[in-house]
N, C-alpha and C positions, 0 to 999 in steps of 0.2 A: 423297515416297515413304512408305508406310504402313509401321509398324516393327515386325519382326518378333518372334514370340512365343517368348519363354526356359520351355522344359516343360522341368522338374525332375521327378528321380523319387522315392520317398519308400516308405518300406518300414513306418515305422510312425509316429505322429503326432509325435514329437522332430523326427524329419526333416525332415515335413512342414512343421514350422513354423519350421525352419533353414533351410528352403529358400524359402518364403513371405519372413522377414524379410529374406535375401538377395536378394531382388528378383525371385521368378520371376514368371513372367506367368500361369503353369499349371504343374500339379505331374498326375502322371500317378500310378495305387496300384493294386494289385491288392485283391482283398475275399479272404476264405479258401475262397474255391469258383471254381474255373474262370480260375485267374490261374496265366501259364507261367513263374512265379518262386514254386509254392508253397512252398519252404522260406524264402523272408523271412517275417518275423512276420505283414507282412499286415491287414490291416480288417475287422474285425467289421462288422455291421450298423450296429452301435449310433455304433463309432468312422468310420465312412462318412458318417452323417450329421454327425456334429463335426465331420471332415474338409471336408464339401461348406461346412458353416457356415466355417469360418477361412477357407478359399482364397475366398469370398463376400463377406468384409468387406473383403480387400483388394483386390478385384473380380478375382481370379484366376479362372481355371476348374479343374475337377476333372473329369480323365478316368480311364475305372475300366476295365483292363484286364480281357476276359473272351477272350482272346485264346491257349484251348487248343479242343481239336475233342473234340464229346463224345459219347456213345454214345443211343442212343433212348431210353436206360431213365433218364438223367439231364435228357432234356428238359422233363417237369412241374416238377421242381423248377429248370429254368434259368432257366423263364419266371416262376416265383414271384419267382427271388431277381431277376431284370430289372427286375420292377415293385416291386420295393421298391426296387433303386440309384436308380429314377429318384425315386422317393416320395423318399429320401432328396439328390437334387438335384445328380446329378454332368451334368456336363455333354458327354458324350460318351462312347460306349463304343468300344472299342478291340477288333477282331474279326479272328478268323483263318478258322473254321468255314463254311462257306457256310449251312448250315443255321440255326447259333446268329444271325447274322445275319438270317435269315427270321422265327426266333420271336424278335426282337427288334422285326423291322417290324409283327408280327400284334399283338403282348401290350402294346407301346409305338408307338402309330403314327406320332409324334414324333419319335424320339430320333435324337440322330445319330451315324452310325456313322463310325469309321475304320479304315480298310482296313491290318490289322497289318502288321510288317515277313515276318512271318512266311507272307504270301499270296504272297511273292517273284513279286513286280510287279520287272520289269525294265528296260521299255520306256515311252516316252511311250503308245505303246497297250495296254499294258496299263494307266496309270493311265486313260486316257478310256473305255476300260471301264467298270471301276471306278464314275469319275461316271457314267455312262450307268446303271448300275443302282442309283444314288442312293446311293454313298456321299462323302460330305462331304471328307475329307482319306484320301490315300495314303501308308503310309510304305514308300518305297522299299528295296529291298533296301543293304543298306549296303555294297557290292562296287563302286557305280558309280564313274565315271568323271565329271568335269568336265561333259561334253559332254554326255552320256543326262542327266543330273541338268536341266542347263536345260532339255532340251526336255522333262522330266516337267514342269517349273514352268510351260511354257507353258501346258499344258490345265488346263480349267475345272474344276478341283479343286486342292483346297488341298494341299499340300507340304507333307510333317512329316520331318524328313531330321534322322536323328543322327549329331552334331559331334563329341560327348564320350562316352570312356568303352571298357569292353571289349569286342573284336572275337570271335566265334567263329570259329572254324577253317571252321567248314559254311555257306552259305549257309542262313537264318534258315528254319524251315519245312524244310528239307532235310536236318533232321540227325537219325539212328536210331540214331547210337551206341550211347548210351545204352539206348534202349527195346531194341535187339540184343542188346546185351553183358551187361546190368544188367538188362531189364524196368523201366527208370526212364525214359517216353518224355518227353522236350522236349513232343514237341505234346499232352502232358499237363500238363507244367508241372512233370515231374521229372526234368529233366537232371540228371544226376549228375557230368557236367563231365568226364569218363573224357578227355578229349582234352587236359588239362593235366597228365595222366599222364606215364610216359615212353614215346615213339613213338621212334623210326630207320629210316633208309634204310642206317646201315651199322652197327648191333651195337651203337652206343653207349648203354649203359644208362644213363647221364644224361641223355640227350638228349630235348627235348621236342620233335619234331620237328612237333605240332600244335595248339600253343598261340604264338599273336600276339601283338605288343605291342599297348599301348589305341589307341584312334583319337584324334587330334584336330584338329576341323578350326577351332581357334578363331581362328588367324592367319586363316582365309581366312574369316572370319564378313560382313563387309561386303560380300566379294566373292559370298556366297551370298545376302545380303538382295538383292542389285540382279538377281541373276539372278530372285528369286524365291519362296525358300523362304519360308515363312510361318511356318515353326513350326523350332527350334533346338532337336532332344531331346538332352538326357542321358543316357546309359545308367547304370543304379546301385540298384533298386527292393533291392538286396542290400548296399547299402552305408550308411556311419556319418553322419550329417551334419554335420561334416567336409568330408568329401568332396565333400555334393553342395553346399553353403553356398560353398565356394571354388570350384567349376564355373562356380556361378550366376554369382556375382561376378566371377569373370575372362570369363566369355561377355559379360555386362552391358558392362562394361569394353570386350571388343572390339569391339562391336556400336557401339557410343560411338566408337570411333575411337582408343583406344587398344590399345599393344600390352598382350595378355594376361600375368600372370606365369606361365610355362611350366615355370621351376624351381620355382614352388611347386606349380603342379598336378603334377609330378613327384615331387617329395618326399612329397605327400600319398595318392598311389597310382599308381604306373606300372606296368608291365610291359617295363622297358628300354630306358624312356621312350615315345614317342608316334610314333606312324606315320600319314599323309597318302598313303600307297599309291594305295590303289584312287582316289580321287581324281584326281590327278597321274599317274598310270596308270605310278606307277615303284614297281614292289612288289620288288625288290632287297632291301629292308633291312624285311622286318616282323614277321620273329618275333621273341619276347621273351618270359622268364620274369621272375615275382616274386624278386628278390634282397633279400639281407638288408640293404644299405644302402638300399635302397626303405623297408623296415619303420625301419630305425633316423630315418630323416629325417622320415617321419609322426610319430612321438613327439615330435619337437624342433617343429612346426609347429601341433599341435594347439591350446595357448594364444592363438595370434595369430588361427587362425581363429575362435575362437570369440567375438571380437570382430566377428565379420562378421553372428553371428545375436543378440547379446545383445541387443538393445534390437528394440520394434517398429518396421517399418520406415513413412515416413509414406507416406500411399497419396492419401490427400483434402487438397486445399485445403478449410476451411473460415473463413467469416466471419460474424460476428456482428452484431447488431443490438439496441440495448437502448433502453428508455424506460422511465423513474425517474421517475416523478410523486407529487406529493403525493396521498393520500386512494385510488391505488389500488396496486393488486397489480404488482409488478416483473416484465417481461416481456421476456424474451432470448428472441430468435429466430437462428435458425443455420443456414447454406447451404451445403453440400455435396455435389458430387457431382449439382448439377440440383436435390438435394430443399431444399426450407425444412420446418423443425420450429419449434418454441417450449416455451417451460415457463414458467411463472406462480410467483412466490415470495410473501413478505410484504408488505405495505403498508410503505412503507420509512418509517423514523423520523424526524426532524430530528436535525440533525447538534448536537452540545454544541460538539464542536472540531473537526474535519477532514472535509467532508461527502465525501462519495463525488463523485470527476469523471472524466471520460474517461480519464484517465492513470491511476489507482485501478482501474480497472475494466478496460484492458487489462493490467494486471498481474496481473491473477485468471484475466479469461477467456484467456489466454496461455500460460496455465500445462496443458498438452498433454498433458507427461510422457508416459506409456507407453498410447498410445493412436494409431489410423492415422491421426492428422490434424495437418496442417502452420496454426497461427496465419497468416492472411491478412487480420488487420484488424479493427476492430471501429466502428462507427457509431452514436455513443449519443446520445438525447435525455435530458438531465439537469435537473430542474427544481433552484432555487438550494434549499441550504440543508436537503440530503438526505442521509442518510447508507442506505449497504446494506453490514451489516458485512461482513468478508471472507470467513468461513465461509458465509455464506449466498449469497455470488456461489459461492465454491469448489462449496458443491454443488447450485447451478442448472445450473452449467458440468458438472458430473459425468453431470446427469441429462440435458442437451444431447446430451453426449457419446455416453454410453449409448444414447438414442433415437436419437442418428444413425447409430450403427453399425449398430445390428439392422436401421437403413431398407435402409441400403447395402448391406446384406447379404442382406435381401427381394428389393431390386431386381436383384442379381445372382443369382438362386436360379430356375434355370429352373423352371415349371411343364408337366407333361406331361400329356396324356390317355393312360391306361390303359384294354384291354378286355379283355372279357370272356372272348378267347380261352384256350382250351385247346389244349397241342399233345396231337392224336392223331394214332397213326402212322398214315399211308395206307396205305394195302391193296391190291395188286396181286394179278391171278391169278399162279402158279408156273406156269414153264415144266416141260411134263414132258418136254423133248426132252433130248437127250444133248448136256451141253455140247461149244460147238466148241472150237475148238484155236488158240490164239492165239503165234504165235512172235515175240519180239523179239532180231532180230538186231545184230551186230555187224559181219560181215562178211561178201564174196561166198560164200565157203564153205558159211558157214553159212545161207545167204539160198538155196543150191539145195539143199542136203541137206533144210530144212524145205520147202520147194516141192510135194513131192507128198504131205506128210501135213501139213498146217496149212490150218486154212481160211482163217485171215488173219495175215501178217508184217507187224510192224511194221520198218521200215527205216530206219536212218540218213538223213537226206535227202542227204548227200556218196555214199552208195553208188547213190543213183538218178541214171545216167544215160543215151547214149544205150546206151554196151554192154550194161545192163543187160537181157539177153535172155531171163534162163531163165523170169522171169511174164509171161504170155501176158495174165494178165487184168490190167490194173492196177488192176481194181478191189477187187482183194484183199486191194492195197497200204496199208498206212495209213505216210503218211511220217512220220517222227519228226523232230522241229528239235531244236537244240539245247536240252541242258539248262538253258546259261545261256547269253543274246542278249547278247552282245557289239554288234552294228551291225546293227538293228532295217532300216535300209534294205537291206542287203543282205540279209537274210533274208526281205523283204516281196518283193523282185525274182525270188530263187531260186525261193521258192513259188511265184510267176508262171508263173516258166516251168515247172516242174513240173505246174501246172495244166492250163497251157498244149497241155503234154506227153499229158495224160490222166488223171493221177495223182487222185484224189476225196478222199482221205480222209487227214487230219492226226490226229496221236496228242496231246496237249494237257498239258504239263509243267504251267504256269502260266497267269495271267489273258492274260498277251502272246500264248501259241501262241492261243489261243481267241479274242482277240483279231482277231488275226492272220487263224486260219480266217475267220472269220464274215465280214471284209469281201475277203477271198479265194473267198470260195463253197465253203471245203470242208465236207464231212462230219465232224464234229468227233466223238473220241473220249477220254475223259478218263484221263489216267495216272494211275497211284497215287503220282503224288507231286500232286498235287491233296490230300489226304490226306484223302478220305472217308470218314468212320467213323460215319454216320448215314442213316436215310432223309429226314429233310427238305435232308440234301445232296442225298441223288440226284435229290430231287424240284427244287429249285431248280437243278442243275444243266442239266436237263433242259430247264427252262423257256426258261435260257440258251441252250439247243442241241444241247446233247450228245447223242450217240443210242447213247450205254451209257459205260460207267464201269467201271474197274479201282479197286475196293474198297482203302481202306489196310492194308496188308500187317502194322499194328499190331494188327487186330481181331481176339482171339481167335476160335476157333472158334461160341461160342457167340453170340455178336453178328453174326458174318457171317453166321451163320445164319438171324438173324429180320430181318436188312435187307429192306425194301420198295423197291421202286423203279418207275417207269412206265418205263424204259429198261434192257435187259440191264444184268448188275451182273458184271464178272470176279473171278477171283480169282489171287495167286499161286503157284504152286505148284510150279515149280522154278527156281532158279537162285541161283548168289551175290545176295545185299540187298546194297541200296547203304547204306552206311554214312556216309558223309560226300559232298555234291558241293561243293566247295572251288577257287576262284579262286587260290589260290595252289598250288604244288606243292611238298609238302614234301621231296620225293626231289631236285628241282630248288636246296633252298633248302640242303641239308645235304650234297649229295656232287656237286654236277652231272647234270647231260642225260648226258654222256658213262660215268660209271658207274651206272645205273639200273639196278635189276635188278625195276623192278613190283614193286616190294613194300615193305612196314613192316612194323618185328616191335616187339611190344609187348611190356611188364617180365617176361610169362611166356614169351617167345620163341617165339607165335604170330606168324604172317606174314600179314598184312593186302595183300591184292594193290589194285596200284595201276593204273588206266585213264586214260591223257592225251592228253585231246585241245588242241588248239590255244589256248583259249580257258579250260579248267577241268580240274578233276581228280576222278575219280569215287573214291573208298577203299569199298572192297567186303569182305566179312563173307568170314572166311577160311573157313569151311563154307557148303556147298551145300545151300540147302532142298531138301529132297524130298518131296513127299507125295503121288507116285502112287499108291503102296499103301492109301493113305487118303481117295481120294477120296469114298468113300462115307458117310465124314462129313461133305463138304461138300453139303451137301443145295441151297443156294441159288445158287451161282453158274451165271452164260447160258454162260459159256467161261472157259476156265482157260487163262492166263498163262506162258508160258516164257520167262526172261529167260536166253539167251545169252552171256556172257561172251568168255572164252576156249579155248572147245569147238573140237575140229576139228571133220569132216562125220562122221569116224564116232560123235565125243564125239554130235555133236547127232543124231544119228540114233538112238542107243542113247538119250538122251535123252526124247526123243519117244515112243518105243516103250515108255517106264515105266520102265528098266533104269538104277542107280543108275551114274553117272561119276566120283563119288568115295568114299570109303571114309569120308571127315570128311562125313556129312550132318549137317544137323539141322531140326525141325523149327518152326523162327523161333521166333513168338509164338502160334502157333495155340492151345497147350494153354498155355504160361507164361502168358501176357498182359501184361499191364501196369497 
């Protein structure tokens, strides 16, 4: 069985190379432009290149996270700084964007991509996707379950699944808190973490009711190499090394077949220790804040880790070869890693007293010290009566040394073809028709109050069935799946018969609903949680299938403005933002099902309304966008978006008709931005 890859994450080169001597296989970094952890320190150009050199010599790889969504006016320079990551030789880029991914395939026609955790891939079809449009490894949303987890390992694409490290409250890609509350958005790369604030479901103002404890799935590391996984990440591009030097080493460890030490990864950084939830599919016990006996235990622990990166770690067997002849020049050849080198010295001397012999001479070339290679022998022809002083072995061996690393370091340093592309945005005619009216409902109520003023409802797919009598047309219909797929079979079946039924047209959360349509035969329409904030999304979304697009709800006014697209583009424009969609329930986890009252109120005792369904939990923006007054600044959208909450008929009627339903509006991010 082939043994799977230990990816360490690393925030600045200290790290990097505490993580490297600790034995990773790859180390994962963002550079200081278009990485969703911009407040770690981060990679220069310059230290990217150094970076791709260290993780090179110990034949590790270096993957370079470019894994936020970015606006058109930042794609000229996305593409400069692409072809220099690769000029400087990482090995994989790490992508959220659908677009960024496009001018990665134009500008680098090589490179290889992995499908962020952030594209919240769900399903085994949503990773076979994925491969189908050529990307290399998927990393799974971190919410699964035992089971969805194998059968992503089964498809022909590689599995990058994190073991270690801290959980977010939101599923990955799905979280607005921040860019809401703050104008600091995640899928910029500026969470501001608002969720380890204090949240409640009953008044308690200590309470975190939306902060998790860390994940770890290292007990179960063996049991996840045999299913499949290829790749073992770390979460931490924000943390000391330390911390990721003792990850590496107790994952190495359990990967090996020992048990991991759990109290010391505990001590070193927990969140009220370690949860295996989503997993084991027993989410009971997994919130957890940072306490002060967490911090006091890392101080007492820090010493002994730092024994784990102090020395380099050896990475090559190397062996030697030497012939000592009279009359010519001394020649050490060296075998490493497939390559042979040599280096040439002086005409070695005659010996007065003790000539140089086999035993002399592994004594010298032996001597390794702080260098990646392990002593494997040596094979010397020695002619009698020869002496090669010991300084002069010591630095043949140095310059052996030397040359062997930079080879090994060559050899692992991909080379790419770069061209000559430019992104220019595409150009489409402007519709000058009167956008249509797009309603997404929640329930029957509200699915016939919208009915005679809405050109097309999106609908819950649970609300469509045979009673569903008030749309005559079900072509009007576009059914919505869940936000998050629990059991990918029973949702391919539902669709069936929805299809079946008449039903054309699918609303598209993730790679999985799209998935999903495309070998169902629907008409695919993409949500805004796709998170489009460019036109080379729309255009590659397009290509994928889509026949129009709901724009991210993050894009100021003036950006959504000059979006291009060859497929209608919507916009949102009234209703509660979702703010967090979350696998756990935090009203669930703090007072019970039986006292619920929808809602969390936050340290200034706002109340954050809460939506649960079966399967996940929606946290929604205690104010209501509105911007029918203001349509007239949106100059580009095909149709504009009404997201339904918890409207009666007359809420959504008055709704529809322009007229504000709450008194708390606001107007998102259209004019703040982010």
């Amino acid at each position: 069985m082939r043994s799977a890859e230990v990816l360490a994450p690393a925030g600045s080169m200290e790290t990097l190379a505490a993580a490297l001597r600790a034995g990773a296989d790859a180390v994962y970094v963002g550079g200081k432009k278009y990485s969703a952890r911009s407040s770690a320190a981060n990679f220069s150009m310059e230290e990217l290149r150094e970076a791709a050199g260290l993780c090179h010599r110990y034949g590790a790889k270096l993957d370079l996270a470019v894994n936020t969504v970015i606006s058109d006016d930042e794609a000229p320079d996305f593409c400069e700084y692409i072809k220099d990551a690769a000029s400087a030789g990482v090995d994989a880029f790490i992508v959220q964007d659908w677009g960024c991914a496009e001018i990665i395939r134009r500008c680098v026609p090589d490179a290889v991509l992995h499908a962020s955790t952030q594209m919240s891939v769900h399903t085994a079809a949503g990773a076979k996707l994925l491969s189908s449009l050529g990307y290399a490894r998927v990393v799974p949303a971190r919410e699964l379950d035992r089971q969805t987890i194998e059968k992503i390992c089964a498809e022909d694409i590689e599995t990058e699944l994190f073991v270690h490290g801290a959980l977010c409250m939101s599923v990955s890609g799905q979280c607005y808190m921040s860019a809401i509350m703050g104008s600091r958005s995640a899928n910029r790369g500026c969470c501001g973490q608002a969720c380890r604030l204090p949240f409640s479901a009953s008044g308690n103002k200590n309470a975190a009711a939306l902060s998790l404890k860390d994940l770890s799935l290292l007990p179960q590391a063996r049991e996840l190499e045999e299913m499949g996984v290829d790749s073992f990440k770390i979460e931490g591009r924000m943390k000391r090394p330390e911390y990721v030097a003792s990850a590496v080493h107790e994952l190495k460890s359990a990967l090996n077949g020992q048990a991991p030490d759990m109290a010391l990864l505990k001590g070193v950084f927990s969140r009220s220790g370690f949860t295996d939830g989503y997993f084991t599919g027993k989410r009971q016990d997994m919130f957890g804040v940072r306490e002060k006996e967490d911090v006091t235990a890392a101080r007492e622990l820090i010493p002994k880790i730092h024994e784990l990166y102090r020395f380099e770690r050896k990475a090559y067997e190397i062996r030697f070869k030497a012939r000592i002849s009279a009359d010519s020049p001394v020649e050490i050849n060296a075998c490493a890693d497939g390559i042979t080198l040599s280096v040439t010295g002086d005409i070695p001397e005659k010996a007065l007293n003790r000539p140089t012999d086999a035993a002399s001479l592994e004594k010298q070339l032996s001597k390794l010290g702080d260098t990646v290679f392990t002593f494997c022998g040596v094979e010397a022809d020695i002619d009698d009566g020869l002496i090669v002083p010991a300084g002069k072995l010591n630095e043949l061996r140095r310059q052996l040394c030397e040359k062997m690393t930079a080879a090994v370091t060559n050899k692992n340093t991909p080379v790419y073809s770069t061209s000559d592309w430019k992104p220019e945005i595409p150009r489409y005619a402007v519709s000058a028709k009167k956008p249509q009216v797009r309603v997404m409902c929640r329930t029957a109520g509200q699915l016939n109050a919208a009915a005679g003023t809405a050109d097309m409802i999106i609908a819950p797919m649970e609300l469509l069935t045979k009673d569903t009598t008030v749309i005559k047309d079900k072509d009007s219909i576009i059914i919505s799946p869940p936000r998050f797929i629990t059991d990918e079979e029973k949702l391919f079946s539902r669709l069936s018969e929805l299809r079946s039924a008449g039903y054309t047209r699918l609303f598209c959360h993730t790679p999985d609903c799209i998935a999903a349509g495309r070998e169902l035969g629907f008409k695919l329409h993409g949500s805004f949680t796709l998170n489009m904030t460019n036109s080379f999304s729309a255009e590659r979304l397009a290509e994928i299938g889509l026949e129009d697009l709901v724009c991210s709800f993050e894009l100021d006014l003036s950006h959504l403005n000059k979006l291009h697209s060859p497929v209608p583009v919507g916009a949102v424009v009234y209703g509660r933002l979702p703010l967090m969609l979350t696998r756990n329930c935090p009203i669930k986890n703090e007072v019970g099902c039986e006292k619920c009252r929808k809602q969390l109120t936050d340290r200034t005792g706002r109340a954050l309304p809460v939506q649960c369904s079966k399967e996940y939990v929606e946290i929604l923006n205690p104010d209501v966008l509105f911007m029918q007054d203001r349509l007239s600044e949106m100059t580009s959208p095909d149709f504009l978006l009404y997201i339904l909450t918890d409207e009666d008929e007359q809420q959504t009627k008055a709704a529809l008709s322009g007229r504000k339903t709450s008194e708390k509006i606001t107007r998102g991010l259209y004019y703040r931005g982010i």
